[in-house]
C-alpha positions in Angstrom: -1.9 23.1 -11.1 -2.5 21.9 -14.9 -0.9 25.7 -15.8 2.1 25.2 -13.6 2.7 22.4 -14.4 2.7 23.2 -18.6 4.8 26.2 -17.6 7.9 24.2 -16.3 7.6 21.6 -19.1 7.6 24.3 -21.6 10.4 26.2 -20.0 12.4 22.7 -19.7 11.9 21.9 -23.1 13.0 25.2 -24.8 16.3 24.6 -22.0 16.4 21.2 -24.0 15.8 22.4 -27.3 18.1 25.5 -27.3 21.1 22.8 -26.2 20.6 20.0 -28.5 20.6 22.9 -31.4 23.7 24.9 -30.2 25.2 20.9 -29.8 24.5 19.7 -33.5 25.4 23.4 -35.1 28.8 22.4 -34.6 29.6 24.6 -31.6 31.8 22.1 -29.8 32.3 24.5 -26.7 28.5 24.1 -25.9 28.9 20.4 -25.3 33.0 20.9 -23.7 32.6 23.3 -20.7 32.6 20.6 -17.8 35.8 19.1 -19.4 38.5 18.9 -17.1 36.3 20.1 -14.5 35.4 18.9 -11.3 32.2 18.5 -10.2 30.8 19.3 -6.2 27.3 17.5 -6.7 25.3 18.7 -3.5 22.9 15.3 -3.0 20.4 14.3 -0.1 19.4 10.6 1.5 16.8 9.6 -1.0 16.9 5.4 -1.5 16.1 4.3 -4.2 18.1 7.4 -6.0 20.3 7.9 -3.3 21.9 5.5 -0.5 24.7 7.1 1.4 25.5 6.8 5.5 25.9 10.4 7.1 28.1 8.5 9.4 31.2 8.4 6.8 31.1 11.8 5.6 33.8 13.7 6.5 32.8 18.2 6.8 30.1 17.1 4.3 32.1 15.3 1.9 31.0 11.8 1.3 33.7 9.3 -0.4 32.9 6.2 -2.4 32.8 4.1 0.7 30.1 6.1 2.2 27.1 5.2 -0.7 25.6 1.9 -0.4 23.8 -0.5 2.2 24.4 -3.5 4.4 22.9 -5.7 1.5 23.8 -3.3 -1.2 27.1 -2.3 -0.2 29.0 -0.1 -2.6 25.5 0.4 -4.3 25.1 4.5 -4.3 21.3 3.8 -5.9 20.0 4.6 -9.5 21.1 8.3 -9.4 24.9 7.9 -8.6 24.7 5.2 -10.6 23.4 6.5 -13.5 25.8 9.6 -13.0 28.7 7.6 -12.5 28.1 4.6 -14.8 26.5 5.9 -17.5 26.4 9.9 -17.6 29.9 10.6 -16.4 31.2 7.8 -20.0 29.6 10.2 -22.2 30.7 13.6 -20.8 33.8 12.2 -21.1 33.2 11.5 -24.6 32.1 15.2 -25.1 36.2 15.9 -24.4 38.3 13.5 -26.4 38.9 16.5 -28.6 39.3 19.2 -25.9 42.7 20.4 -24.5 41.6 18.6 -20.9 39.6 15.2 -21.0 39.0 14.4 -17.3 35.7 14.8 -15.6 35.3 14.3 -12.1 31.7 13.8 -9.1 32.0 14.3 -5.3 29.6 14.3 -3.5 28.4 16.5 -0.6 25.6 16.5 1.9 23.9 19.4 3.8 24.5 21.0 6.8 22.1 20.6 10.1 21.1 17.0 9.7 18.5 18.3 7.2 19.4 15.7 4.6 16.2 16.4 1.9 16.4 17.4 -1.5 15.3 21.0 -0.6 18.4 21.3 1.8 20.7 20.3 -1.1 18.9 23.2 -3.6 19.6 25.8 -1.3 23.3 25.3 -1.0 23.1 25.5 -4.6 21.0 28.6 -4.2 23.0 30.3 -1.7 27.0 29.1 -3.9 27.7 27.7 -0.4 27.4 24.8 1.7 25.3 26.7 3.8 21.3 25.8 3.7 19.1 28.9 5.2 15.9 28.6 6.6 13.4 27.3 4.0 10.9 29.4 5.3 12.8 32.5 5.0 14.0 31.8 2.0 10.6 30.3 0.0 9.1 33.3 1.6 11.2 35.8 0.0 10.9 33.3 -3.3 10.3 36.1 -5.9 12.9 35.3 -8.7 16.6 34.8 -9.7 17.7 37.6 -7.6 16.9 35.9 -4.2 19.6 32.9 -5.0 23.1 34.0 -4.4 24.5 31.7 -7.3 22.9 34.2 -9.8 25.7 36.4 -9.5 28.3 34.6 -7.5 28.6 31.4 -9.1 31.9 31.5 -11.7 31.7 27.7 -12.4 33.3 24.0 -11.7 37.3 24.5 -10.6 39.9 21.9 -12.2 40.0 18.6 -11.2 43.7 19.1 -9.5 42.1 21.3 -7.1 39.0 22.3 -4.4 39.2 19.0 -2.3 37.0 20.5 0.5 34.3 22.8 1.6 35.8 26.3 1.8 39.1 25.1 -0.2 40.4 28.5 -1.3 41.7 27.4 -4.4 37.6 26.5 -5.8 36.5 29.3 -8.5 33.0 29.0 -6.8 32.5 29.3 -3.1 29.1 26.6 -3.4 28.1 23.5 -5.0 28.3 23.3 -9.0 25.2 21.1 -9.2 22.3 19.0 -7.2 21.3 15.5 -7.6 18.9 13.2 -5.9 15.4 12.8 -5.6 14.9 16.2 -6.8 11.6 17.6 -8.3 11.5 19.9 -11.4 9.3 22.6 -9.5 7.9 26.3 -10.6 9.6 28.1 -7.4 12.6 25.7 -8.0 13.2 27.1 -11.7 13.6 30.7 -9.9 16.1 29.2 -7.7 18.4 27.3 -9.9 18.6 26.0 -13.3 17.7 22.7 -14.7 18.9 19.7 -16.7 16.8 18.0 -19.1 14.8 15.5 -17.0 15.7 11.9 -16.6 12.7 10.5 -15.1 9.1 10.8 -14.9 7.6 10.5 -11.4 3.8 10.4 -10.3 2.3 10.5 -6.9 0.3 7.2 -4.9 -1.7 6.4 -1.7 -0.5 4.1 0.6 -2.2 3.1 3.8 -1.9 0.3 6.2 -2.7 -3.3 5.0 -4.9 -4.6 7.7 -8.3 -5.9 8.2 -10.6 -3.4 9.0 -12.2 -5.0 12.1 -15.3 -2.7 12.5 -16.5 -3.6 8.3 -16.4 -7.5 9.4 -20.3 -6.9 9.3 -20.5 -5.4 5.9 -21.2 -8.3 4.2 -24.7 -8.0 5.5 -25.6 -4.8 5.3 -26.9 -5.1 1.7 -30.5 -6.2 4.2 -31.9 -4.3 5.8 -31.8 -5.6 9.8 -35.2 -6.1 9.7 -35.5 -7.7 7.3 -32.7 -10.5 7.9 -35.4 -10.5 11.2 -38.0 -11.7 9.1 -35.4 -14.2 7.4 -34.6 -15.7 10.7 -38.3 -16.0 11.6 -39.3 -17.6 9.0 -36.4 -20.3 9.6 -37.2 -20.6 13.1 -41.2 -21.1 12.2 -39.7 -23.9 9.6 -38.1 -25.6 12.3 -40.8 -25.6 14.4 -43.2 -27.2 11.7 -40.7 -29.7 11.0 -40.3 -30.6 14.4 -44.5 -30.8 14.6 -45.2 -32.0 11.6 -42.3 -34.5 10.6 -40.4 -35.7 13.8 -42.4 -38.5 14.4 -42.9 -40.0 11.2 -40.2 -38.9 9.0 -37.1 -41.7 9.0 -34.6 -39.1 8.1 -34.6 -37.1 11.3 -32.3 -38.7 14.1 -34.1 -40.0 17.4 -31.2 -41.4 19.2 -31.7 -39.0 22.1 -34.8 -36.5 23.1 -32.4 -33.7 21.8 -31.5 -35.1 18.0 -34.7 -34.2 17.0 -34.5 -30.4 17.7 -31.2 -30.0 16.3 -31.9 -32.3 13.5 -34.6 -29.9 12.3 -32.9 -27.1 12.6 -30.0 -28.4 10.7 -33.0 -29.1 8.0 -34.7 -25.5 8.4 -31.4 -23.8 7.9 -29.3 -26.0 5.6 -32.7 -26.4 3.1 -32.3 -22.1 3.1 -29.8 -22.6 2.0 -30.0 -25.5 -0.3 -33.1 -26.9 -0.5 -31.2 -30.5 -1.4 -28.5 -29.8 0.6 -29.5 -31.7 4.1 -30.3 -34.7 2.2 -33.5 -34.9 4.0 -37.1 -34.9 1.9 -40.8 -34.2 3.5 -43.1 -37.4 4.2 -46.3 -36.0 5.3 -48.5 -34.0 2.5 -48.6 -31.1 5.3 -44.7 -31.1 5.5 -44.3 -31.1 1.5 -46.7 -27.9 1.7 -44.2 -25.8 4.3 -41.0 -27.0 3.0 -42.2 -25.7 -0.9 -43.3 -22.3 0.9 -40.0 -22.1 2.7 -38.3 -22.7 -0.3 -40.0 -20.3 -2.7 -39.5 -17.6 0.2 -35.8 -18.6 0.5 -35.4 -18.7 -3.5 -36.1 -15.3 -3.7 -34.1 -13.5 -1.2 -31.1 -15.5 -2.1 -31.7 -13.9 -5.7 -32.8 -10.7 -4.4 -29.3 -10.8 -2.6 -27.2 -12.0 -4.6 -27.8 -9.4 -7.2 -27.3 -6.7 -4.3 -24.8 -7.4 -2.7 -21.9 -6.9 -5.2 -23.1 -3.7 -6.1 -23.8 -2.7 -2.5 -20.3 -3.4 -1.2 -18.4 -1.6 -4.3 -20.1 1.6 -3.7 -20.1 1.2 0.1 -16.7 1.0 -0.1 -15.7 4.1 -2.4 -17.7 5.9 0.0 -16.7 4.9 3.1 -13.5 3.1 3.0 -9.1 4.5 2.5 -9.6 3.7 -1.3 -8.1 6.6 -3.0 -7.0 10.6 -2.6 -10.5 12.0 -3.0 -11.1 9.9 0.2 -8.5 11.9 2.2 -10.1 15.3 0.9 -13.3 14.5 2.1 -14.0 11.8 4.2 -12.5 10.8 7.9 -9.1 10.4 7.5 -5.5 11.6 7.3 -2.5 11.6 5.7 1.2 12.6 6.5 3.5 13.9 4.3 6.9 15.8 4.8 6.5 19.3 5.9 6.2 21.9 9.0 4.5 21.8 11.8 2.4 24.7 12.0 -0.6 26.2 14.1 -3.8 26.3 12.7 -4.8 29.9 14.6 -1.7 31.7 12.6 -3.5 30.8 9.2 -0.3 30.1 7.6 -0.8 26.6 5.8 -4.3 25.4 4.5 -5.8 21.7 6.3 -6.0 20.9 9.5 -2.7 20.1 11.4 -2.9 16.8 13.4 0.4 16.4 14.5 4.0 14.6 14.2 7.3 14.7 14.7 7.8 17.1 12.3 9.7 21.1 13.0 8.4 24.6 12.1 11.2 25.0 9.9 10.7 21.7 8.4 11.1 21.9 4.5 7.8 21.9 2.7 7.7 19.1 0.0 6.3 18.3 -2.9 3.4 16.6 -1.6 2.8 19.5 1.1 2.6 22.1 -1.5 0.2 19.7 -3.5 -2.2 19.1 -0.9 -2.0 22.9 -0.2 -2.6 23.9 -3.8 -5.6 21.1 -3.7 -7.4 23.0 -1.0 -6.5 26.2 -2.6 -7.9 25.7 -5.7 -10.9 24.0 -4.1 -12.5 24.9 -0.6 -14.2 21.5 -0.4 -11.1 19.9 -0.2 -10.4 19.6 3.6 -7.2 17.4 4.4 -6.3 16.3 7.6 -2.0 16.7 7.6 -0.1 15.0 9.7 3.6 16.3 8.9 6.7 14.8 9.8 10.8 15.2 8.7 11.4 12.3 7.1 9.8 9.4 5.2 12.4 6.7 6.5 13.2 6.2 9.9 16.2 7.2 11.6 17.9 5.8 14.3 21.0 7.0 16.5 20.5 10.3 14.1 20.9 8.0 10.8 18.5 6.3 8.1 17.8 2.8 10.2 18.1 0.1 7.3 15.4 -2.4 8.1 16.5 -5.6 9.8 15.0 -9.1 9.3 12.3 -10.1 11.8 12.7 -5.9 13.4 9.3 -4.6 14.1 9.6 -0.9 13.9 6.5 -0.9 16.2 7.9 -2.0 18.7 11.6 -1.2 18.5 10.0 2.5 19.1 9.4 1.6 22.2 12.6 0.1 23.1 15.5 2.5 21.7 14.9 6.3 22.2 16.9 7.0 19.5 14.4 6.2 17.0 12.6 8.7 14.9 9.6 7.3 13.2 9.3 8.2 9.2 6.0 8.4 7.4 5.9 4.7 6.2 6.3 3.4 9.4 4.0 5.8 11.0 1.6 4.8 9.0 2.4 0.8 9.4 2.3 1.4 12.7 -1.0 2.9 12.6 -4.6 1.8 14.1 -8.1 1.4 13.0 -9.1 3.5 9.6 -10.1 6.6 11.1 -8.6 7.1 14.8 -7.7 10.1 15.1 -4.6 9.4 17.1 -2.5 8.3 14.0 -2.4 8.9 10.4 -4.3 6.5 8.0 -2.3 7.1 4.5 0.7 8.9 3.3 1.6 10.1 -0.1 4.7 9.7 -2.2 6.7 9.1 -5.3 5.5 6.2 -7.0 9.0 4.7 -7.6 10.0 5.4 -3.8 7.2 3.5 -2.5 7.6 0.7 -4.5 11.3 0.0 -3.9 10.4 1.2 0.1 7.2 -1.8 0.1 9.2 -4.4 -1.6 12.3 -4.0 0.8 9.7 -4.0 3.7 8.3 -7.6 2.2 11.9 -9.1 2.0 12.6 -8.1 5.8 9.5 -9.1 6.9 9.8 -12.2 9.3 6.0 -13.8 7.2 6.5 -13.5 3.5 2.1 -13.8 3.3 1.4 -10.5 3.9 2.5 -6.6 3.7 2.3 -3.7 6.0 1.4 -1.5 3.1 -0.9 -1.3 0.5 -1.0 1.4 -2.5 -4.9 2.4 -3.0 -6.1 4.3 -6.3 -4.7 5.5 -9.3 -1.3 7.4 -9.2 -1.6 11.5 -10.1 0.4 14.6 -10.6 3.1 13.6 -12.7 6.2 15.4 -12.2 10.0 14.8 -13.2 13.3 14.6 -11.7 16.4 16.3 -13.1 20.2 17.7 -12.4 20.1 21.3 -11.1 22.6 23.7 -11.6 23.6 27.6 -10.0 21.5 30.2 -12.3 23.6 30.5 -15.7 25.7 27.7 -15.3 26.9 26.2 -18.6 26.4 23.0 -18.0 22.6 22.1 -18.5 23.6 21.4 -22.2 26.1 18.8 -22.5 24.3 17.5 -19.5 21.5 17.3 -21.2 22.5 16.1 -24.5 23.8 13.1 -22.5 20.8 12.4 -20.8 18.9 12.2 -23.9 21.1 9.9 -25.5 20.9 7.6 -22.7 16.9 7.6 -22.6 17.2 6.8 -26.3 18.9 3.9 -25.4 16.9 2.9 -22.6 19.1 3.0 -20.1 17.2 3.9 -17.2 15.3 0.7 -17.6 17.7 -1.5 -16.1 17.5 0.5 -13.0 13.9 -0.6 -12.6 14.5 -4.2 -12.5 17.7 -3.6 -10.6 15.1 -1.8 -7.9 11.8 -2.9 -8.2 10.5 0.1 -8.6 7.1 -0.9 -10.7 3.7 -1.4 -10.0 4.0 -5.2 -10.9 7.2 -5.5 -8.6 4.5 -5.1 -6.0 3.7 -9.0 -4.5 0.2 -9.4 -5.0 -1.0 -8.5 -1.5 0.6 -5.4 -1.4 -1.2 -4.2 -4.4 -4.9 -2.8 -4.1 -7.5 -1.0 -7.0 -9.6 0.3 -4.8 -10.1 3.4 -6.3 -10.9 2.1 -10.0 -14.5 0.7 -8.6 -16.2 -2.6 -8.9 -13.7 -4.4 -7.2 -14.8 -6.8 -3.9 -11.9 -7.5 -1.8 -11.3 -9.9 1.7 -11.8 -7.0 4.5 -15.0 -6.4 2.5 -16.1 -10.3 3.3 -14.3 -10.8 6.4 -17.8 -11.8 8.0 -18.5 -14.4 5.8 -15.3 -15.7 6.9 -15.8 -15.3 10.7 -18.9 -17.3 10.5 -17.4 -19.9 9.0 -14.5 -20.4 11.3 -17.0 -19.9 14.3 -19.0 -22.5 13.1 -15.5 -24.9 12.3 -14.8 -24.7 15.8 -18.2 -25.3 17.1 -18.6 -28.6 14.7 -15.0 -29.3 16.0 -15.7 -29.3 20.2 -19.2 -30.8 18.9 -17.7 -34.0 17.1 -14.8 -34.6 18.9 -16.8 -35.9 21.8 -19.2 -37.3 19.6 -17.3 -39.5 17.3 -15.4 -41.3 21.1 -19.0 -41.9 22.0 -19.4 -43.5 18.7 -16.7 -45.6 18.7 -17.5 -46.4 22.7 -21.6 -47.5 21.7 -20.2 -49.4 18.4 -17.4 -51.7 21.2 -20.0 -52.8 23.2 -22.8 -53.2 20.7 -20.9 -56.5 19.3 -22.9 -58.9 20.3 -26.4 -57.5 18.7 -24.8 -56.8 15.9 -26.8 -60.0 14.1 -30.2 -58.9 15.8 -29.9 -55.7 14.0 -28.4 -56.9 10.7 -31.8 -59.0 10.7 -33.7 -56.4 11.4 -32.3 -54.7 8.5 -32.4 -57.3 5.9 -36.3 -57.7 6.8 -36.5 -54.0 6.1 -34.6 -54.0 2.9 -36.1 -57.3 2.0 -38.5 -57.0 -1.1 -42.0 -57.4 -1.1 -44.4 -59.2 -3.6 -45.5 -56.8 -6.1 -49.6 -56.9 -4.4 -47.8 -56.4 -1.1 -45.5 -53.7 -2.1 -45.9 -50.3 -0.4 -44.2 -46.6 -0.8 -46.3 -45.2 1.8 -45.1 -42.9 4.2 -46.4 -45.4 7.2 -44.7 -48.2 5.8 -41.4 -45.9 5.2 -42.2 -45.6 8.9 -42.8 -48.6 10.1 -39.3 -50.3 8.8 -37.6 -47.3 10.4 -39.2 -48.0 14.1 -38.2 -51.4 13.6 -34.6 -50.0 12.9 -34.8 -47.5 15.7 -36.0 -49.6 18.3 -33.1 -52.6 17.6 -30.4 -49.5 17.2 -32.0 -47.9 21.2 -31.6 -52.0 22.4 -28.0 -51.8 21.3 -27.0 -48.5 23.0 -28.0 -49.6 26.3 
């Protein structure tokens, strides 16, 4: 991959090079060949590059009013834009000296209802608005002489003319260049011709954000079962000392009722194992000061023992065994879908295992097919499980479905016929990590998934969480450019424009405009799973569970508890002063000769206590 991929930058950079040299020899025709020329752009639904509704296009042709959304109406996205807004001012620059100064864009869609970049390369291909099979076509991929264009193609026509598909007054019969979301690719540079690029574009994971129900436990596993066992055991032999040992004669622990002394020491046993202050309860007897130092020693050293495990544990438990990054889609359990065919696995023809989809057998391959397949090419221990499908945005009555505020895709599936479930909703849609019923990642430009995930956020009826979740680093780096029919004489002034306008930095307005960072992402939809070391909530999601078990345990305890309370404290009124005295005697110092801190005399003020507190209750 590393040698492809230094092949096409080399061969774009001497395409580059060669131009900006013919531009600044002073050889103004290089840079004044699309003046007064009118430009067919064949172009593909790609949001954020390119929004356009089928629906308004007229025998392909798609007019202003056709780019743009409901809440971004008019807004073509950041490649008609950037054509149109800030490309299309400079080539027009290029002509202020040339005979004809006019340069014109429309913009035309493929045949078929195949509206992916690939589609929109072969009309180029083919110099018609015709897209052949892409199987035929990549399989017959051999060089310049399998594209039509090579030969055919004669260049733009004037802007006073070719106002349709198969207009007889165009000089070419096919588009006169391609833009969209469209990768600069080895098999592609045999195909057509290519701009300088415009935009750098790597590759991400994104899976479902959900808590993974069957880790809830994990939290745990950093002991052994036995030996949490032996924990318990010795907690349960605790309690049973206390309750021997320091029930009768220890004023801390409740005798209201014959119950409050077992759960009173066991709140003791358990809370001191975990603090050993924390139940605010100390030992009277020597023999109880003896088990409750043991217990503590014990419990001192396995909270130590794992603490310092259990971090570790959970960080490497989860690279191994947890959606954290692509190596975990090569080798472990579980699946990804990306655009591409639907094959059989007995005819041999594609590498992986096929899973399923919605996907056809004629079904272009894209970019992140051919990757996964030069992956397991290159590498025979990388076994992916594919699940393929057409698109990556769902349609809906046969067009790109723009998400709808409080809309679950999930269900509307259900409900409407008509819809056609893309990758990221097939994967938002998806179960547990793992079942093998439904894919568990996909993979996909960086920039697309981050406009796609923050759109999803705003639509989303609860602005606290997100269906998605990018895992790992980004990989395989790749660019997007304008392509053009084999010897076309455009790539230069095209080129020298785009360079001037990443020199100015142009194309970072379009970020902000789109959100298409990583720190666009909110904060829950962002996940670093793959860099290591990192301890997130599904990893905990037991300590959690405990806790609100044991909130809503204290809560049907106490409710009942506290109206008993404040029942025993209305009808105790009238001994109130018989116990206030009995207090006060208690409290009341003694001479210093008489003075005692002896556990019976600790005792015998507290059966005083008890015994006036038992006379009020009844």
């Amino acid at each position: 991959m590393a040698g492809t991929g230094d092949g096409v930058r080399r061969r774009l950079l001497w395409i580059s090079i060669c131009g900006l040299l013919h531009a600044s020899s002073g050889e103004i025709d290089f840079l004044t060949p699309h003046c007064g020329k009118k430009f067919r752009i064949a172009t593909h639904q790609a949001p954020p590059f390119i929004f356009v509704d089928p629906a308004k296009c007229r025998k392909q042709k798609c007019p202003p009013e056709a780019f743009g959304t409901t809440d971004r109406p008019g807004d073509g996205g950041l490649t008609y834009r950037f054509l149109n807004d800030d490309l299309l001012p400079i080539l027009k620059q290029y002509c202020a000296n040339a005979n004809k100064t006019d340069v014109q864009f429309e913009w035309y869609l493929p045949p078929s209802g195949r509206n992916l970049a690939a589609n929109a390369v072969k009309m180029a291909c083919n110099d018609n608005f015709e897209d052949i099979s892409p199987l035929t076509l990549e399989a017959n991929a051999t060089g310049a002489a399998m594209c039509g264009s090579a030969t055919s193609y004669m260049g733009a026509s004037d802007t006073l003319t070719c106002s349709y598909v198969n207009d007889a007054s165009c000089v070419s019969k096919g588009p006169d260049m391609v833009a969209g979301a469209v990768h600069i690719m080895r098999e592609r540079l045999d195909m057509i011709d290519f701009s300088m690029p415009y935009l750098t574009v790597r590759q991400v994971v994104v899976k479902q954000n959900s808590l993974r129900l069957p880790e809830i436990m994990k939290t745990f596993d950093a002991f052994d079962g036995t030996l949490w066992v032996v924990i318990m055991v010795e907690i349960a032999i605790v309690w049973f000392c206390i309750l021997a040992v320091e029930t009768w004669v220890n004023p801390q622990i409740e005798k209201s009722s014959p119950f409050d002394p077992f759960y009173d020491s066991f709140y003791w046993a358990f809370g001191s194992a975990l603090d050993p202050g924390g139940p605010g309860k100390a030992a009277c007897s020597a023999g109880g000061k003896i088990f409750m130092m043991g217990h503590w020693i014990f419990m001192v050293i396995m909270a130590a023992s794992y603490t310092g495990s259990v971090g570790p544990f959970l960080a490497a438990d989860n690279t191994a065994n947890t959606l954290s990054d692509l190596n975990s889609l090569a080798t472990g359990p579980f699946s990804v879908v990306v655009r591409g065919p639907k094959w059989n696995i007995s005819a041999g023809e594609f590498l992986g295992t096929p899973k399923g989809g919605n996907a056809e057998f004629n079904t272009s391959r894209s970019t992140q097919f051919k990757y996964l397949q030069n992956l397991m090419g290159q590498d025979s221990t990388n076994k992916f499980k594919i699940w393929t499908t057409k698109r990556m945005e769902t349609y809906r009555n046969g067009v790109p479905w723009e998400r709808e505020e409080g809309v679950d895709p999930c269900t509307l599936k259900d409900l409407d016929p008509t819809v056609e479930m893309g990758a990221f909703d097939l994967v938002a849609c998806s179960g547990t990590e793992g079942a093998e019923l439904t894919p568990d990642a996909l993979i996909f430009d960086e920039q697309s998934v981050y406009y796609e995930m923050n759109t999803r956020f705003e639509k989303a009826s609860s602005k606290t969480s997100c269906d998605l979740k990018v895992v790992g680093e980004s990989f395989s780096p790749s660019n997007f450019g304008f392509g053009f029919p084999k010897g076309s004489p455009y790539t230069i002034p095209f080129s020298k424009a785009i360079n001037q306008l990443i020199q100015r930095g142009e194309l970072r307005k379009y970020e902000d405009i789109y959100n298409m960072r990583s720190s666009d992402l909110p904060f829950m939809c962002q996940s670093n799973l793959g860099l290591g070391g990192e301890i997130y909530v599904d990893m905990v999601a037991g300590v959690f569970i405990f806790t609100l078990a044991g909130t809503l345990v204290a809560l049907v305890w106490g409710v009942p508890e506290r109206m008993f309370y404040f029942a025993n404290e209305d009808s105790g009124d009238g001994e109130e002063e018989e116990v206030e005295n009995t207090l006060e005697d208690a409290d009341a110092p003694e001479p210093p000769e008489k003075a005692s801190t002896t556990v019976m005399g600790m005792c015998d003020a507290a059966d005083r206590i008890e015994a006036s507190l038992k006379k009020m209750s009844r």
